[in-house]
C-alpha positions as CSV (number, residue, x, y, z in Angstrom):
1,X,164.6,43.3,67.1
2,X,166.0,42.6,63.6
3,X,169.1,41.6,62.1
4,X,169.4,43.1,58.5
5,X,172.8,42.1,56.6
6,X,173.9,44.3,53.4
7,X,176.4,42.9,51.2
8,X,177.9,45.3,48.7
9,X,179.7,43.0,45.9
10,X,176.8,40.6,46.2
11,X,174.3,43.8,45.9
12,X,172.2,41.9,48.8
13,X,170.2,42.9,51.5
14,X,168.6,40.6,53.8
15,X,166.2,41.0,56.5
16,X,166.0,38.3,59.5
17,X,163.5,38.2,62.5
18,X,164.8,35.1,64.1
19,X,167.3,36.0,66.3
20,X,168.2,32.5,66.2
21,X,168.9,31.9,62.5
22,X,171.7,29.7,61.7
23,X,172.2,32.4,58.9
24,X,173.4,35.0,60.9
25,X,175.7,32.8,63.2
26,X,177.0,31.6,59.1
27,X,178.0,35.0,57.6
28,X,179.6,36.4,61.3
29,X,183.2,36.4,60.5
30,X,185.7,37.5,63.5
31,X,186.5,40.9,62.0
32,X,182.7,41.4,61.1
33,X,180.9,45.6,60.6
34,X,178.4,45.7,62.6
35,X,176.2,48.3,64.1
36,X,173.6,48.4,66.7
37,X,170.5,51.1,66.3
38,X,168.5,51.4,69.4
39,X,165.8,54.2,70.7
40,X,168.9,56.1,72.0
41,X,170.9,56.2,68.9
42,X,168.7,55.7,65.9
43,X,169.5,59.8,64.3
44,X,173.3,59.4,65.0
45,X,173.6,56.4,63.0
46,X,171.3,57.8,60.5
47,X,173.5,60.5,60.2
48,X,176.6,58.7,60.1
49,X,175.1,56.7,56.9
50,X,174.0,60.5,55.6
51,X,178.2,61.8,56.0
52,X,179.6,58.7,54.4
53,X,181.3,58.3,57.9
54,X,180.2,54.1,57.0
55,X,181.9,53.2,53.6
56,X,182.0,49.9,51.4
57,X,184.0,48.4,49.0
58,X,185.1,45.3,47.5
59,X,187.8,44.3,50.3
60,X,187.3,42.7,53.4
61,X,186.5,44.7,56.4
62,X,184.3,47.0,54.2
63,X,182.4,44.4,51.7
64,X,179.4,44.1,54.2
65,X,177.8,45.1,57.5
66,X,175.3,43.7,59.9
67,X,172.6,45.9,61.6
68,X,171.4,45.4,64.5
69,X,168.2,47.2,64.9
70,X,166.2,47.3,68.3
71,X,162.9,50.2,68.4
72,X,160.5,47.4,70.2
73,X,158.3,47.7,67.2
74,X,158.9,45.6,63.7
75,X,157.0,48.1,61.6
76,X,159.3,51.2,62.5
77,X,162.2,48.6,62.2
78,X,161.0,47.5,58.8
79,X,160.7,51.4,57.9
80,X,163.9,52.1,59.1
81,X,165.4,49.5,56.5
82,X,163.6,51.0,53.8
83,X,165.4,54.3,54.8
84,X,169.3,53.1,55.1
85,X,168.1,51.8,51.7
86,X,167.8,54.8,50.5
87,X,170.4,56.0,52.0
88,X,173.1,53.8,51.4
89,X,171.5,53.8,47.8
90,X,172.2,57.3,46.6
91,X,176.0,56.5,47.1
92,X,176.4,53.0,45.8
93,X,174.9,52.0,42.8
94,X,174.9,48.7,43.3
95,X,172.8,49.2,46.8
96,X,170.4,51.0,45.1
97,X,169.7,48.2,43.1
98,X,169.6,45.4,45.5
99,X,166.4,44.1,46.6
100,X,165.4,43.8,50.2
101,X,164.6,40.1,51.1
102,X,162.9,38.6,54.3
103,X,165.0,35.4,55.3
104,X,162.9,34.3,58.3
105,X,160.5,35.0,60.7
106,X,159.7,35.2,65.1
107,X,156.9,33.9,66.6
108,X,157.5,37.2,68.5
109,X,156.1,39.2,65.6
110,X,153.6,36.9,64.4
111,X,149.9,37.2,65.1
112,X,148.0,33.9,67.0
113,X,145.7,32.6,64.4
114,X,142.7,34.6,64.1
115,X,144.1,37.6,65.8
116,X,146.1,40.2,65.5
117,X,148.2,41.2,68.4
118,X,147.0,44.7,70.3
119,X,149.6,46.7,72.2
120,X,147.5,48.4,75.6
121,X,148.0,52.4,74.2
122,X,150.1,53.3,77.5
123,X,152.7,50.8,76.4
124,X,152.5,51.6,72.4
125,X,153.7,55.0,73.2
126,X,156.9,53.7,75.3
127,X,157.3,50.7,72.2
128,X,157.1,53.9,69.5
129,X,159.1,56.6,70.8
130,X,162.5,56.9,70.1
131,X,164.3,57.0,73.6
132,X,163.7,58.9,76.4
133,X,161.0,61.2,76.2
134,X,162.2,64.7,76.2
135,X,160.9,67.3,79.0
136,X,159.5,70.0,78.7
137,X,160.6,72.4,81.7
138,X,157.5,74.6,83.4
139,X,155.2,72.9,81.2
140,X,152.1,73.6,82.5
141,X,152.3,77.7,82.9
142,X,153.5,77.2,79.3
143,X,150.5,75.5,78.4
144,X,148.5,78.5,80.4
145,X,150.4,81.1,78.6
146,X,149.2,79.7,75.2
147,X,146.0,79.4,75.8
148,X,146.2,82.9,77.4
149,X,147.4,84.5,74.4
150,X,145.3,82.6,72.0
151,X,142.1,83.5,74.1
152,X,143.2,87.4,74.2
153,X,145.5,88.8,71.2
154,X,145.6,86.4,69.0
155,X,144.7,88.7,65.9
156,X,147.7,90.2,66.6
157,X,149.6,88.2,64.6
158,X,148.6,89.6,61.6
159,X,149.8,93.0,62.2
160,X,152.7,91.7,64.1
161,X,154.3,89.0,62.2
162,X,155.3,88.5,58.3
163,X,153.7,89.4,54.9
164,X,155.0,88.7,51.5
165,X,155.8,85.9,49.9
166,X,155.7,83.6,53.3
167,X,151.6,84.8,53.6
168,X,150.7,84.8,50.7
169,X,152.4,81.0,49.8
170,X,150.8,79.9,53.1
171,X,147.6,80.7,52.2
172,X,147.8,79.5,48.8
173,X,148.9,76.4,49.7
174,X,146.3,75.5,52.6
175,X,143.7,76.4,49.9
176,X,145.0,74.0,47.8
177,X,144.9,70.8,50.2
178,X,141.4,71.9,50.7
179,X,140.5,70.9,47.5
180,X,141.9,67.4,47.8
181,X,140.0,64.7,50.3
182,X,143.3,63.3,51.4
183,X,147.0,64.1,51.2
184,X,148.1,61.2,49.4
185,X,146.0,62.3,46.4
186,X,147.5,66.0,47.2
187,X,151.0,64.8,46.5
188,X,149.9,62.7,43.4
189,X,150.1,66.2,41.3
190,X,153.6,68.0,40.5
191,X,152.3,71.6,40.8
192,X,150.8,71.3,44.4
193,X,154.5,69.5,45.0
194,X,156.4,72.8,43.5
195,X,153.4,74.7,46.0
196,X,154.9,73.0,48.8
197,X,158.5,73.4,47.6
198,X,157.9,77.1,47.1
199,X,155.6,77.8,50.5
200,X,158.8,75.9,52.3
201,X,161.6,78.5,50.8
202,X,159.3,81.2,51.9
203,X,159.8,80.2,55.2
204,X,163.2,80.0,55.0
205,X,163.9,76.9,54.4
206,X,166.8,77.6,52.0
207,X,168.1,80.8,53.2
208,X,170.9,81.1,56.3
209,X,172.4,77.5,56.9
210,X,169.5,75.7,56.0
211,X,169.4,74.1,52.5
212,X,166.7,72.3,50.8
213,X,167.4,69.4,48.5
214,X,166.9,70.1,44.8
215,X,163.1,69.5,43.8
216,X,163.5,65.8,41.9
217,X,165.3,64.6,45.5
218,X,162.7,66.5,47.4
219,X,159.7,65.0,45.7
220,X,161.2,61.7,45.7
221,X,161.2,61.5,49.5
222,X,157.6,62.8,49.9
223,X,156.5,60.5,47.3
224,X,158.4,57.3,49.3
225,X,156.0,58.6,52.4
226,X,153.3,57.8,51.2
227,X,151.9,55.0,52.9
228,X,153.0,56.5,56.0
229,X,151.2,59.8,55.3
230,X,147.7,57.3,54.7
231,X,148.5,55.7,57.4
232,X,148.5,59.0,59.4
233,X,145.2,60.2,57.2
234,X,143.2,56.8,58.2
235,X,144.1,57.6,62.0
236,X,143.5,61.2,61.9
237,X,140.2,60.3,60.6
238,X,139.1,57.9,63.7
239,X,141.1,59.2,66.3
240,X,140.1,60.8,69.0
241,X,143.0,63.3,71.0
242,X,142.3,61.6,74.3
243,X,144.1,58.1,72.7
244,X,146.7,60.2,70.8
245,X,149.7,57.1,71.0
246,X,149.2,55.6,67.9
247,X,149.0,59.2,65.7
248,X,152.1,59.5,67.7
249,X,153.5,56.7,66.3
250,X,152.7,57.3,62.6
251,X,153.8,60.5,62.4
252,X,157.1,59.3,63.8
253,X,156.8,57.1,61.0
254,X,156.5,59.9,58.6
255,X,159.3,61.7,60.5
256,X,161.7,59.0,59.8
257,X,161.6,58.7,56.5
258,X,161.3,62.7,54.9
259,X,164.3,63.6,54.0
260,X,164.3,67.2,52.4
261,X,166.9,68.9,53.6
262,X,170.6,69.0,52.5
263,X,172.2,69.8,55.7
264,X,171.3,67.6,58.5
265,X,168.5,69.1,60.7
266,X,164.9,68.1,60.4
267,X,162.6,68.9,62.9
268,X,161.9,72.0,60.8
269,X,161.3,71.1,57.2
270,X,159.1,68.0,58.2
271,X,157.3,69.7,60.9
272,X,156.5,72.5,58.4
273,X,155.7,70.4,55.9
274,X,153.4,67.8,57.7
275,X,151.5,70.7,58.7
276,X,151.0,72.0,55.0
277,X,150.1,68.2,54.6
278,X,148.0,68.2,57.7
279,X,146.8,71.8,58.4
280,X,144.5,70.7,61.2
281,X,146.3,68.0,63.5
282,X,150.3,69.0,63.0
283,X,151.7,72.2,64.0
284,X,155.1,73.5,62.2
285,X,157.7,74.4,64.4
286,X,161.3,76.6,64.2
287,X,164.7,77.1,66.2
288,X,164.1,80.4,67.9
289,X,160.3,80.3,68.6
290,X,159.0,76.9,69.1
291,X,162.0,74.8,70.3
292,X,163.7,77.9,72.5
293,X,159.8,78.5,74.2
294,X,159.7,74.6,74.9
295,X,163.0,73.6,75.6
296,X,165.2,76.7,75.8
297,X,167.6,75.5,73.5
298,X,167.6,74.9,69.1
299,X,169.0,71.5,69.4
300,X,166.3,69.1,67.3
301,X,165.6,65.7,67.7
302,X,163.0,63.1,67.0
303,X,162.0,63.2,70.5
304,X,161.6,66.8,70.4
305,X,159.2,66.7,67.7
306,X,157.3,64.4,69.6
307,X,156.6,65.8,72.7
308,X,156.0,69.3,71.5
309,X,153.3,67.8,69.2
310,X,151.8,66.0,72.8
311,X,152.0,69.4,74.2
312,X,150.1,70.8,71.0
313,X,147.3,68.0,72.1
314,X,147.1,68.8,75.4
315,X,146.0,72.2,74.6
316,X,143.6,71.6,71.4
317,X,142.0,69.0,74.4
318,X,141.2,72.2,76.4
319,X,137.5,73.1,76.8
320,X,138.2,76.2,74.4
321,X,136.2,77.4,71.6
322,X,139.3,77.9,69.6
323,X,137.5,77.8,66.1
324,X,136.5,81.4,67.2
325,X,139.6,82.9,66.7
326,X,140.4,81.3,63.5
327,X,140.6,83.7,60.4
328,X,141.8,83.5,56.7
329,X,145.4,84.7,57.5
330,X,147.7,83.4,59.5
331,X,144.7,82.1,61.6
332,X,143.7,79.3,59.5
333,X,143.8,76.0,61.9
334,X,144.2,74.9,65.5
335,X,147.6,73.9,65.5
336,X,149.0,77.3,64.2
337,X,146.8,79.2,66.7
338,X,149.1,77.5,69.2
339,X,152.0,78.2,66.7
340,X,151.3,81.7,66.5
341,X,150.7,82.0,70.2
342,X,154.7,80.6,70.8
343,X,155.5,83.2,68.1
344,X,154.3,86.2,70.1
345,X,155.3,84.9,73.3
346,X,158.5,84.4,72.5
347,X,158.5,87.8,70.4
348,X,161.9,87.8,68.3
349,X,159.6,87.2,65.1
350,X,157.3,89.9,65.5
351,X,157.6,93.8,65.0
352,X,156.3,95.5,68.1
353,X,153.5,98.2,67.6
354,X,154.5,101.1,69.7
């Protein structure tokens, strides 16, 4: 756990690791702010922040606030500093420009000398998830029935499902990341950013209720992923999908801190756009297809994300040659064959040839 304390006259924010620092016993007053994030809790809070519902001010009561942050891991605690940062930031001027400061340190998170501490990869995925794991009901026959569909009518996706703008973006898109060795270099260049912003308005992410952020806010947040989107790249490039914790981790990492939507949701923009990012190990996902197959039900969450992208493993584990039934449409990788699959099993996205 950390304790981070934000002061808004004294434009400070400070970070302590010690849960016994005389510092923090110092600056809590009787009629302190303070908030407690845990696994359970962490998006509500976020999106409290994200509404303004948590305001400050020069007067007492609302000059400062203690966090109490608790995810049983100090990097996704760290991160999630970064990210009320950023938050807090775009509606106080002088938050944006304070400067985050470590005060002290735990033995807890430091490494003996000449080693680094290892987590056993059962109990990294319990220390990196945020709360309880979601469940996925019937999921085995819904494995079965992907794999089914992918093994026998695949190709009919591309008489079935969408043309247009939303194909042709998709392809152009997964074309260009080809040409790039690594996604961090793929976001160092504005015009495969405005690709990305485009391929994600073609697939609706600005039409109905949802609304993307303007373009400078949207490339900002990508941008600020970056080390979580190497971190997910140097991973991807070792791992194996039989020890899948620690990708699990990182991409909740990633999850965390992409913000590019103006309304609140996000399991669909950022599960879209890690797979433009990451054609081959992160499938996108939507409302009516992916989360009402899975779940039956359009509510997203962190947890959500998670587990449908452990289901997606479980399948590309499957003795299948699936690179058989990959093609230049809307075939192009692994993850959207299972995609695709949800899409015509589900069958609400897909005109029916008669």
């Amino acid at each position: 756990m950390i304790s981070v304390y934000i002061n808004y006259p004294a434009q400070r924010i400070s970070v302590h690791k010690d849960p016994n620092c005389k510092w923090i016993q110092v600056h809590h007053k009787p009629y302190q702010r303070v908030i407690h994030i845990n696994n359970t809790n962490v998006e509500s809070e976020l999106n409290k922040l994200r509404n303004k519902e948590i305001t400050f001010g020069a007067s007492r009561g609302l000059n400062d606030v203690w966090f109490y942050i608790n995810l049983d891991n100090v990097l996704i605690e760290e991160n999630l500093v970064k990210t009320i940062h950023k938050i807090l930031g775009g509606f106080y001027k002088r938050l944006a420009n304070a400067e985050i400061k470590y005060h002290c340190s735990h033995q807890a998170y430091m490494p003996s000398q000449g080693n680094q501490i290892t987590i056993p990869a059962t109990q990294e995925f319990r220390r990196t998830t945020l709360g309880k794991r979601e469940t996925i009901p019937d999921r085995a026959n819904k494995i079965n029935a992907v794999i089914n569909t992918i093994t026998t009518r695949i190709g009919d996706i591309n008489s079935q499902y969408r043309t247009g703008p939303s194909l042709y973006f998709y392809r152009r898109i997964l074309k260009q990341r080809r040409k790039h060795p690594n996604a961090s270099e793929f976001i160092s260049y504005d015009s495969n950013l405005e690709l990305l912003y485009a391929v994600l308005v073609s697939w609706d992410m600005n039409s109905r209720r949802a609304r993307m952020k303007y373009f400078d806010d949207f490339k900002s947040s990508i941008i600020s992923c970056r080390p979580q989107l190497e971190a997910i790249e140097s991973k991807w490039e070792s791992t194996e999908l039989t020890q899948e914790n620690e990708m699990l981790a990182r991409l909740k990492n990633a999850y965390l801190i992409l913000e590019l939507m103006e309304t609140k949701s996000r399991l669909v923009s950022n599960s879209k756009c890690l797979h433009f990012l990451f054609p081959s190990l992160c499938m996108p996902m939507d409302g009516r297809n992916t989360l009402q197959f899975l779940y039956n039900n359009t509510n997203d969450s962190i947890n959500k994300y998670l587990d449908a992208i452990r289901f997606q493993f479980e399948i590309m584990r499957q003795s299948i040659q699936f690179e058989k039934y990959l093609d230049n449409r809307w075939n192009q990788s692994i993850p959207k064959l299972i995609d695709n699959a949800i899409i015509l099993l589900k069958g609400v996205s897909v005109k029916h040839n008669t």
